[in-house]
GULUM-546636 format. One record per residue: residue number from 1; residue in one letter; x, y, z of N, C-alpha, C, O, CB in turn. Coordinates in pm, 1 decimal. Glycine has a CB too. Layout:
BEGIN
@num=NUM	residu=A	nc1=X	nc2=Y	nc3=Z	cac1=X	cac2=Y	cac3=Z	cc1=X	cc2=Y	cc3=Z	oc1=X	oc2=Y	oc3=Z	cbc1=X	cbc2=Y	cbc3=Z
...
//
This chain:
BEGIN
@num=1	residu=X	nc1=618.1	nc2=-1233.9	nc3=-830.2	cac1=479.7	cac2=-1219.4	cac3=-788.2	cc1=434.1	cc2=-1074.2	cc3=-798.1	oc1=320.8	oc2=-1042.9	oc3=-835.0	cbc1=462.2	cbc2=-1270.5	cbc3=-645.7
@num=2	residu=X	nc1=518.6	nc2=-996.9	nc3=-766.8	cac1=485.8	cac2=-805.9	cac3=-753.7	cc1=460.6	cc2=-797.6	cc3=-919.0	oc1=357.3	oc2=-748.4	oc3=-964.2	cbc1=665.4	cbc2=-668.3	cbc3=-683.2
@num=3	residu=X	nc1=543.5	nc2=-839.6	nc3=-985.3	cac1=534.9	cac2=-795.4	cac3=-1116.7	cc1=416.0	cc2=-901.7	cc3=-1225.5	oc1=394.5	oc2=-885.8	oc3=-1345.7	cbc1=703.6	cbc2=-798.4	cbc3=-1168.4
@num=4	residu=X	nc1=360.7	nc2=-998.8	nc3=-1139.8	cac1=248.9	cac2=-1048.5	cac3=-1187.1	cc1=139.9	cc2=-980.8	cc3=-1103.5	oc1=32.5	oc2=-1009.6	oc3=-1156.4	cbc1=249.9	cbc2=-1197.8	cbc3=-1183.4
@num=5	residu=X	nc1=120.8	nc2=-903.9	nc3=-996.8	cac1=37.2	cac2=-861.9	cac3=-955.8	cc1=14.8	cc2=-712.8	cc3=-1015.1	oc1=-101.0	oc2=-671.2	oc3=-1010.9	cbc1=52.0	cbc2=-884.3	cbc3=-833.3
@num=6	residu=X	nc1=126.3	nc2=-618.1	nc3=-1076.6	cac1=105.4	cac2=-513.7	cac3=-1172.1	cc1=41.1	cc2=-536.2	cc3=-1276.9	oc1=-61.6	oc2=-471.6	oc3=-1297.8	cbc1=204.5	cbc2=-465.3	cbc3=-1211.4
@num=7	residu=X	nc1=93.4	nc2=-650.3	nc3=-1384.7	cac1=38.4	cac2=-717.9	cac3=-1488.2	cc1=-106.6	cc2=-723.6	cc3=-1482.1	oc1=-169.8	oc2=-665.9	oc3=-1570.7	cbc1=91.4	cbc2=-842.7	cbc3=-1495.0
@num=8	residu=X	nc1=-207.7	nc2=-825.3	nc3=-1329.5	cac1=-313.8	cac2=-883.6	cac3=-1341.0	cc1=-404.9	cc2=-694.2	cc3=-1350.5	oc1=-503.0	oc2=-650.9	oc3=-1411.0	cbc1=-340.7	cbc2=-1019.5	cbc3=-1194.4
@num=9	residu=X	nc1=-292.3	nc2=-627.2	nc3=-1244.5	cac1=-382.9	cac2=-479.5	cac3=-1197.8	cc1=-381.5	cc2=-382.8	cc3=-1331.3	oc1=-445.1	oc2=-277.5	oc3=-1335.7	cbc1=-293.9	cbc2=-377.9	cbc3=-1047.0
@num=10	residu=X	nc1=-309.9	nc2=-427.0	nc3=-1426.9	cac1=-313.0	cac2=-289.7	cac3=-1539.4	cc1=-387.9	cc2=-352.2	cc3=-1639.7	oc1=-461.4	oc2=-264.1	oc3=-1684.2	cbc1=-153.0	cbc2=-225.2	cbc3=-1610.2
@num=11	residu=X	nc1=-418.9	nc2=-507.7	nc3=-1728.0	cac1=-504.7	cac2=-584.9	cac3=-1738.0	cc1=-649.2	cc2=-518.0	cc3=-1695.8	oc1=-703.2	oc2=-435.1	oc3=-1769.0	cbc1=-460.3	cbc2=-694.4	cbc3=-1668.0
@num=12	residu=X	nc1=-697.9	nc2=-554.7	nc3=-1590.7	cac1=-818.8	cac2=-515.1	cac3=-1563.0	cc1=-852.7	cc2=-338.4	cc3=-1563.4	oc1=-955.9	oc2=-294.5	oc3=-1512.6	cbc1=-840.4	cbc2=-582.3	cbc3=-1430.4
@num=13	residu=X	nc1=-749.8	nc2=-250.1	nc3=-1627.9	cac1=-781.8	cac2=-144.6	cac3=-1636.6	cc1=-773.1	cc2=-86.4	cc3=-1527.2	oc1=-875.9	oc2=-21.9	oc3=-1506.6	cbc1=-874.8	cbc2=-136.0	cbc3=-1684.4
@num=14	residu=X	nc1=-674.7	nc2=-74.7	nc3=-1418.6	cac1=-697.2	cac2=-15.0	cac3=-1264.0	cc1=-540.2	cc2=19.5	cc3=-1274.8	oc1=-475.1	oc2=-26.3	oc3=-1368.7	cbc1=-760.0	cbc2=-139.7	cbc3=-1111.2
@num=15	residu=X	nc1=-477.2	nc2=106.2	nc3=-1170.5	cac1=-361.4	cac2=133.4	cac3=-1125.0	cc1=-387.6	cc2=159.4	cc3=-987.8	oc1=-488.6	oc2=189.1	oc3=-924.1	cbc1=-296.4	cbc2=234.4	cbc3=-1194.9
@num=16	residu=X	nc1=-209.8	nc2=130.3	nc3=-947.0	cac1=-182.6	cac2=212.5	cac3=-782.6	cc1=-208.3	cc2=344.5	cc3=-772.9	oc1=-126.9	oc2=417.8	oc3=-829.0	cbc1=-31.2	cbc2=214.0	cbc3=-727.7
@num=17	residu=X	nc1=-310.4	nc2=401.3	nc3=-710.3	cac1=-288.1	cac2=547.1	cac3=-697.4	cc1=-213.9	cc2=599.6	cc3=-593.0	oc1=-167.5	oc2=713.6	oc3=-597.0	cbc1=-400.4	cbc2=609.4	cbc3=-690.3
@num=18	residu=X	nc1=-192.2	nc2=483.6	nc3=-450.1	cac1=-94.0	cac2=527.7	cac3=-359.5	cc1=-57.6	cc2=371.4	cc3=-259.4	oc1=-112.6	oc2=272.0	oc3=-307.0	cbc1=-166.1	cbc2=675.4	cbc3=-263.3
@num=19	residu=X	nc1=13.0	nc2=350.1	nc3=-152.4	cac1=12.6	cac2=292.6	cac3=-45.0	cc1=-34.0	cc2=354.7	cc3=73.8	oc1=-66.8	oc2=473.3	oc3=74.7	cbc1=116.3	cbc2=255.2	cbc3=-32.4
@num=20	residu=X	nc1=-36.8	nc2=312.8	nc3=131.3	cac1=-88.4	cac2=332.4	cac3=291.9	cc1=-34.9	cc2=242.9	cc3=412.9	oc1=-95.4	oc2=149.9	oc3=466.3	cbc1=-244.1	cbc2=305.6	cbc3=296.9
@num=21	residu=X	nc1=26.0	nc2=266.4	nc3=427.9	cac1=58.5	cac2=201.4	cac3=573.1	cc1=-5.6	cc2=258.2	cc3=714.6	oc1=31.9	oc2=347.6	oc3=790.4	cbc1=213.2	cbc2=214.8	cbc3=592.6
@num=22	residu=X	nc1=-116.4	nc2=169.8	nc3=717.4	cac1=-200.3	cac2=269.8	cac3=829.0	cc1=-256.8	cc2=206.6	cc3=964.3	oc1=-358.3	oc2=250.9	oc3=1018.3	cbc1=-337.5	cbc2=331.4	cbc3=755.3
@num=23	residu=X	nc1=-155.9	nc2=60.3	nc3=1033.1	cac1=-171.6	cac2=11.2	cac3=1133.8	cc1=-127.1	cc2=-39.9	cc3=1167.0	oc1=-85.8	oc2=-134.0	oc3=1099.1	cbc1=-225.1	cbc2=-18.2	cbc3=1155.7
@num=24	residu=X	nc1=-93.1	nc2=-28.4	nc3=1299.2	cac1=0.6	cac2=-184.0	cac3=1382.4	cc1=-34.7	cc2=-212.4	cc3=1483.0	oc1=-48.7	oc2=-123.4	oc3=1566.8	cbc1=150.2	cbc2=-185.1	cbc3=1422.8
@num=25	residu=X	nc1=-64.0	nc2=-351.6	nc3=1516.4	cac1=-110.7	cac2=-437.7	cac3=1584.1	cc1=-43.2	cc2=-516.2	cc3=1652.7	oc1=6.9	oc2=-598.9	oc3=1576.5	cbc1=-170.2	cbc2=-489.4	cbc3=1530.4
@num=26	residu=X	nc1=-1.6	nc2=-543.1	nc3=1805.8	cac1=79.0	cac2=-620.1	cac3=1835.9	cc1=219.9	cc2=-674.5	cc3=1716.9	oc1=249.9	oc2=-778.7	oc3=1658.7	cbc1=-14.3	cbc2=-715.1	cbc3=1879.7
@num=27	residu=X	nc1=282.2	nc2=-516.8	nc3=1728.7	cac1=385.7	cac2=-526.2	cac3=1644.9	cc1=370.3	cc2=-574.6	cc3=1517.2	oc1=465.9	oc2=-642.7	oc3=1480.1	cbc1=469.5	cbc2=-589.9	cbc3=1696.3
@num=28	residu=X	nc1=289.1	nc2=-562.8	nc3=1445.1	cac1=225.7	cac2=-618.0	cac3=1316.7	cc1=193.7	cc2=-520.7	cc3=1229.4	oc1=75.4	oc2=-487.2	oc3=1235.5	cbc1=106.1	cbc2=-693.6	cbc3=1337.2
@num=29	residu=X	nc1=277.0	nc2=-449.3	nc3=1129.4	cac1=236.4	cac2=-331.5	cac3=1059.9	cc1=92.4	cc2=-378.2	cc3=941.1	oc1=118.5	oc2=-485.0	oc3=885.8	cbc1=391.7	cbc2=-269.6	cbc3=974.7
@num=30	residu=X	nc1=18.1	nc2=-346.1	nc3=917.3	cac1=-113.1	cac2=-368.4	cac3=804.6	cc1=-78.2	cc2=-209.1	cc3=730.5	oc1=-44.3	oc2=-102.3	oc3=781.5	cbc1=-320.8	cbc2=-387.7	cbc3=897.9
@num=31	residu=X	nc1=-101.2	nc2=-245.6	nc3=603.0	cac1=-119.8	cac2=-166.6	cac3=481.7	cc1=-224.9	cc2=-203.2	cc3=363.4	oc1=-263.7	oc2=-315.2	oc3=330.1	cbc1=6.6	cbc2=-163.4	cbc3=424.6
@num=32	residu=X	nc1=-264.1	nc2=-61.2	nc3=302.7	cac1=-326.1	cac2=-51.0	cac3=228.0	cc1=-343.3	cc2=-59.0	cc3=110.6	oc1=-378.2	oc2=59.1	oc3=109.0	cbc1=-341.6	cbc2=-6.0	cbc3=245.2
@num=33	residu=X	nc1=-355.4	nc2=-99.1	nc3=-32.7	cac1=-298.1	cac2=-47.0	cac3=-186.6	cc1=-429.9	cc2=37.3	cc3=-253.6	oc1=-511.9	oc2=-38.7	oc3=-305.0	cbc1=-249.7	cbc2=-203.6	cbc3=-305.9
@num=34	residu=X	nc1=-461.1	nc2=171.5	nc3=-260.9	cac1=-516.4	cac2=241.1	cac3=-300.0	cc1=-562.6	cc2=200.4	cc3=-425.2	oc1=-467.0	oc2=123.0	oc3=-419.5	cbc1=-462.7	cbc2=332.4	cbc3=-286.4
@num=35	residu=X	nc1=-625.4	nc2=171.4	nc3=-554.2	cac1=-657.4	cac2=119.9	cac3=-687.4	cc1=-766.6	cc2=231.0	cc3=-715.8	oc1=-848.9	oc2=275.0	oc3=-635.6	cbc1=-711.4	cbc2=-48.9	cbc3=-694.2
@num=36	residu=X	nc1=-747.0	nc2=269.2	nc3=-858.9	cac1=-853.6	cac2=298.8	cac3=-940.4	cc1=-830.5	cc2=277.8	cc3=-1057.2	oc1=-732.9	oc2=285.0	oc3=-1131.9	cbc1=-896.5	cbc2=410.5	cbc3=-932.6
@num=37	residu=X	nc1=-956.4	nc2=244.6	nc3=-1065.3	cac1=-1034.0	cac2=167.1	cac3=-1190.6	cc1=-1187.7	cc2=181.0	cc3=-1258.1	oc1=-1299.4	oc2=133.9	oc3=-1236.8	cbc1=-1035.7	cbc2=33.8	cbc3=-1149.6
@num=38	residu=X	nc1=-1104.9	nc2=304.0	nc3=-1382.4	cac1=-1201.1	cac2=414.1	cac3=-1403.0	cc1=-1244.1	cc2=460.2	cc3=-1288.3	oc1=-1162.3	oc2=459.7	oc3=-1196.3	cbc1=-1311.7	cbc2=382.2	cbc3=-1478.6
@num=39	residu=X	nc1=-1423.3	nc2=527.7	nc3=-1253.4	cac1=-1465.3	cac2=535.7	cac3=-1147.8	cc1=-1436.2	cc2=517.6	cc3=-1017.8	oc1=-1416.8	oc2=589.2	oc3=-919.6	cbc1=-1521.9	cbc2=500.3	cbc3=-1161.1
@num=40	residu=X	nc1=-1438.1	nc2=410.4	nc3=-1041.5	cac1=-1427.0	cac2=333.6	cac3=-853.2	cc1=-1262.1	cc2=361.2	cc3=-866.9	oc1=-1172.3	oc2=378.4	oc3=-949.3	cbc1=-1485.7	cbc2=93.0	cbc3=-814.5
@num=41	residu=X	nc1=-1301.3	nc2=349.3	nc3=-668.3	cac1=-1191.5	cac2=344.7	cac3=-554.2	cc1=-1168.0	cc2=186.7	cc3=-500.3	oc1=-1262.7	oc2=113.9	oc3=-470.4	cbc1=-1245.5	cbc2=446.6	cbc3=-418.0
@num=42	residu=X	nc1=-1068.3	nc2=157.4	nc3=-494.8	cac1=-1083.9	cac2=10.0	cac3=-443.5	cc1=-948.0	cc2=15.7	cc3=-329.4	oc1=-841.0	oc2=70.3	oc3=-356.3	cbc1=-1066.5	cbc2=-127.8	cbc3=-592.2
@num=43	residu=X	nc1=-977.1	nc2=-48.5	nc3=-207.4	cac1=-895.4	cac2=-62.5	cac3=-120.4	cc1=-889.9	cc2=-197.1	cc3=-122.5	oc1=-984.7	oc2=-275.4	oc3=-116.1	cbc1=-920.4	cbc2=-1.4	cbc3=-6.2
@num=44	residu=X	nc1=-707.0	nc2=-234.8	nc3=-137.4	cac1=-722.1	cac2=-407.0	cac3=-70.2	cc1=-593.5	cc2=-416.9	cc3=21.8	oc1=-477.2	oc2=-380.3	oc3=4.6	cbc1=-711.9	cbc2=-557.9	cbc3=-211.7
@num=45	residu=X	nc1=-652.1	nc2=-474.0	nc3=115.4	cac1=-585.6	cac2=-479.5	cac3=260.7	cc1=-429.6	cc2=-574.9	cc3=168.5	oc1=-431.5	oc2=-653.0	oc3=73.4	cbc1=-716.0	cbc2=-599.0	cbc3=425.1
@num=46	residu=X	nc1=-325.1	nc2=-526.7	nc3=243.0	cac1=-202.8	cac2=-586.4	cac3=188.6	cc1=-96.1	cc2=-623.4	cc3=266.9	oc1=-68.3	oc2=-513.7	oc3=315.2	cbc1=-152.2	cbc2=-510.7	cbc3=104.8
@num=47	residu=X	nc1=-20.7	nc2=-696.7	nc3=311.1	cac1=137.0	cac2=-688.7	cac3=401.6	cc1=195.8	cc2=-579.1	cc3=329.5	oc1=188.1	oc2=-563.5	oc3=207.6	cbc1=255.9	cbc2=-840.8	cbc3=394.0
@num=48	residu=X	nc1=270.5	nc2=-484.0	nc3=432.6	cac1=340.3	cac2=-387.1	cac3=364.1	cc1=433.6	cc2=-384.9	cc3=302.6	oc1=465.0	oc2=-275.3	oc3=256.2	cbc1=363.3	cbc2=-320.9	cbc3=410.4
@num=49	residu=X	nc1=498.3	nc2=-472.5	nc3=281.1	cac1=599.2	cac2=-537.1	cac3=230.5	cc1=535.8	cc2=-537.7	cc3=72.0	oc1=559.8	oc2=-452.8	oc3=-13.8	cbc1=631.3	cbc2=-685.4	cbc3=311.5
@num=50	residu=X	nc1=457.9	nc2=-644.2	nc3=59.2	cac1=379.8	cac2=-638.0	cac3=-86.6	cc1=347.9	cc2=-484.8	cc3=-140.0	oc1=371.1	oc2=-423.1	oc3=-244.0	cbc1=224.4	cbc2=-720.2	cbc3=-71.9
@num=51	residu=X	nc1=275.3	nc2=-452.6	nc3=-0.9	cac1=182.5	cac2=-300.9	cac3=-85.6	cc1=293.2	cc2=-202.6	cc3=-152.1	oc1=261.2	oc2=-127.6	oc3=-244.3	cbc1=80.1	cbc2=-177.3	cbc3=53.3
@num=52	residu=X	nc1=454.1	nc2=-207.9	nc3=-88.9	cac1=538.4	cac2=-114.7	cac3=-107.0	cc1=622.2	cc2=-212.9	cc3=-285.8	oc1=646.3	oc2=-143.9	oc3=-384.8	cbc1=648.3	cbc2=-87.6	cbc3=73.0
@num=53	residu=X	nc1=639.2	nc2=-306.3	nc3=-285.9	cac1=683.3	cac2=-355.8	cac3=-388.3	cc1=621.7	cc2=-306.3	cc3=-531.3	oc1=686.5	oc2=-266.3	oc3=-628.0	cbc1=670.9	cbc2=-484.3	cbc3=-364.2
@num=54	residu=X	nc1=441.8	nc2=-322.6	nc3=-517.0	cac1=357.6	cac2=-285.1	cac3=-609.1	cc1=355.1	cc2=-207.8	cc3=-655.4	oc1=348.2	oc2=-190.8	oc3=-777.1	cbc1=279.8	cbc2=-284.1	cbc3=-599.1
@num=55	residu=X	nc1=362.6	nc2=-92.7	nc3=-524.8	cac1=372.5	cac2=53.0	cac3=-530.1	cc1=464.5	cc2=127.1	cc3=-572.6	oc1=438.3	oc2=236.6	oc3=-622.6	cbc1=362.3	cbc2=96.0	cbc3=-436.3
@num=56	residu=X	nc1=591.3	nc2=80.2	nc3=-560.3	cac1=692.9	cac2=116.2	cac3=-658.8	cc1=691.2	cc2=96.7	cc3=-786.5	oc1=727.8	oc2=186.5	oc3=-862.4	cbc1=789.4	cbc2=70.6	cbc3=-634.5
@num=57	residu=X	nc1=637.8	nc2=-53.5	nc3=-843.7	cac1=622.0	cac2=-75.1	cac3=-986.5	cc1=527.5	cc2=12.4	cc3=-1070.6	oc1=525.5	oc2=22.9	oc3=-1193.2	cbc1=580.8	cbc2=-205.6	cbc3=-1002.3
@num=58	residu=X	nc1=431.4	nc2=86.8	nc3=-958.3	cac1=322.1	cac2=201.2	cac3=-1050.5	cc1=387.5	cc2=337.7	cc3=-1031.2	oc1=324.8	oc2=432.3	oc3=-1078.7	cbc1=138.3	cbc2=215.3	cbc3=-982.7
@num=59	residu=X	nc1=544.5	nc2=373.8	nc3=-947.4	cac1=533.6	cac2=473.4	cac3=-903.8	cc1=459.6	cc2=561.2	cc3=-830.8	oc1=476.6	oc2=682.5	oc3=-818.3	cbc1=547.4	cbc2=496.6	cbc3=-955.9
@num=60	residu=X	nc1=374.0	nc2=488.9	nc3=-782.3	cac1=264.7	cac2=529.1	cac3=-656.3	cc1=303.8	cc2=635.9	cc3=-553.2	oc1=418.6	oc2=665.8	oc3=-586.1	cbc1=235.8	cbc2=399.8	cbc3=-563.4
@num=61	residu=X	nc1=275.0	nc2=698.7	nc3=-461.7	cac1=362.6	cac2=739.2	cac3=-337.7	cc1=319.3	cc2=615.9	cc3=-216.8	oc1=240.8	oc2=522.7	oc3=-234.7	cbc1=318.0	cbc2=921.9	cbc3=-279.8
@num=62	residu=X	nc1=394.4	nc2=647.1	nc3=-94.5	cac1=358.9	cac2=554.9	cac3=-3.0	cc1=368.8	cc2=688.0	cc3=107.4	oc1=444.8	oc2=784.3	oc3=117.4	cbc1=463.8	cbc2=402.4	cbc3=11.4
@num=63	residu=X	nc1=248.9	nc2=638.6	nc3=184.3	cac1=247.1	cac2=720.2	cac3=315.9	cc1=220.2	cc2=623.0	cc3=417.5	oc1=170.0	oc2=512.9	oc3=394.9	cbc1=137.7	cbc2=838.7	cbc3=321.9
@num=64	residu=X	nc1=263.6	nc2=677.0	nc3=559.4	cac1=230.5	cac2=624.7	cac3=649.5	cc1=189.7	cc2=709.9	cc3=750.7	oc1=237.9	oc2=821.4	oc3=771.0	cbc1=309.3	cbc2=550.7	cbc3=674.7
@num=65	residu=X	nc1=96.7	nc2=655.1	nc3=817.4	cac1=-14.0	cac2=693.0	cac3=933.7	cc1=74.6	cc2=763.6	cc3=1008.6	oc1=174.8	oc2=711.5	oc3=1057.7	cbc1=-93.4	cbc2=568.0	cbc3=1024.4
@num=66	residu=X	nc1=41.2	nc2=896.4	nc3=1023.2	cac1=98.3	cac2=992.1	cac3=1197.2	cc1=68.0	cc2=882.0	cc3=1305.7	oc1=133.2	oc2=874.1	oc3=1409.8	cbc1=-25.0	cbc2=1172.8	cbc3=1257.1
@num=67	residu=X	nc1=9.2	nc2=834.3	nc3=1287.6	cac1=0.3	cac2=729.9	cac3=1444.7	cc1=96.8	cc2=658.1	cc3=1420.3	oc1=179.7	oc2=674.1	oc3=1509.9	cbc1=-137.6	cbc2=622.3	cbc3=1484.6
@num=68	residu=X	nc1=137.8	nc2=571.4	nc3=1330.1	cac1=239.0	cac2=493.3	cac3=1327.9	cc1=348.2	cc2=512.5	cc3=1347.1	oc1=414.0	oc2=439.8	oc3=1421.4	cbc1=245.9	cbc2=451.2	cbc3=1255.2
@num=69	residu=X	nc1=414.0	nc2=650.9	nc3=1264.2	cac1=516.7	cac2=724.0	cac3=1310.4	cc1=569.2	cc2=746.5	cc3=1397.8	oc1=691.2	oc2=752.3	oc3=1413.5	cbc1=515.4	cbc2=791.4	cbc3=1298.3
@num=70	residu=X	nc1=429.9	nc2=775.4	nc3=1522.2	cac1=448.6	cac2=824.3	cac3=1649.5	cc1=451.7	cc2=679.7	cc3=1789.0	oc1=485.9	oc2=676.2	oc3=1907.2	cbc1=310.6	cbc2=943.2	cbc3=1662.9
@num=71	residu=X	nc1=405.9	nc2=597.9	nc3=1708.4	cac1=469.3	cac2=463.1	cac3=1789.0	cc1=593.5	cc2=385.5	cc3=1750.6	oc1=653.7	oc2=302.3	oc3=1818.4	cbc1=371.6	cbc2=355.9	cbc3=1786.8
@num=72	residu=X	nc1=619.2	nc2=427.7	nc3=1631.9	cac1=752.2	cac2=369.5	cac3=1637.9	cc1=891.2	cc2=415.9	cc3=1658.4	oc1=995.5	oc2=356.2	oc3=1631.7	cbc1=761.2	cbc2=322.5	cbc3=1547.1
@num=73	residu=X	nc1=863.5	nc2=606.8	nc3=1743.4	cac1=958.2	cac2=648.8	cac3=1746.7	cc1=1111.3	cc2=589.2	cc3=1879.8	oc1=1109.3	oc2=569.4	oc3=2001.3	cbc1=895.4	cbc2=775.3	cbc3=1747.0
@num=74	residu=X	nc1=1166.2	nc2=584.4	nc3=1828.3	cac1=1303.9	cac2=543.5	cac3=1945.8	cc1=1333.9	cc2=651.5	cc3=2036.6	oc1=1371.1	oc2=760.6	oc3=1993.3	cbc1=1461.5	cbc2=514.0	cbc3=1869.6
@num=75	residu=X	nc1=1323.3	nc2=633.3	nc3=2132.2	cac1=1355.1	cac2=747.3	cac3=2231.6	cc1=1510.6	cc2=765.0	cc3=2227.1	oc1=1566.7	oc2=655.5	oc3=2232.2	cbc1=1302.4	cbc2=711.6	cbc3=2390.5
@num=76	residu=X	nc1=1606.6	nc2=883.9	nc3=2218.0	cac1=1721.3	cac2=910.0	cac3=2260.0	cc1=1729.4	cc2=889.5	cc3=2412.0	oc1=1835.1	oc2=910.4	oc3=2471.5	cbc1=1754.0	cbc2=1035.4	cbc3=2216.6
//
């Protein structure tokens, strides 16, 4: 599926320009997949799981939210 979803995204002339992992919700991480295509910016909401699969196949970077970081730290 990741590698039919690179396919449909390089097809229409667009690439990953990054990931985003930028929320969690009742333990529920949400991510982002950054796209451009020509001009435009396109955000499409993703499981991070997907957004990071994709994102590897474009060589993208992946970041994640200072907030997120900072809630999921483990206390010593």
């Amino acid at each position: 599926t990741h590698d039919l979803m690179r396919n449909v995204i390089e097809k229409l002339g667009a690439a990953v320009e990054r990931v985003v992992i930028d929320d969690l919700w009742q333990d529920t991480f949400y991510a982002k997949l950054h796209l451009r295509a020509g001009e435009s910016n396109i955000e499409i909401d993703s499981r991070p799981s997907d957004a990071i699969a994709v994102g590897l196949r474009f060589k993208a970077p992946i970041y994640v939210a200072e907030t997120i970081l900072e809630a999921t730290q483990i206390e010593e």
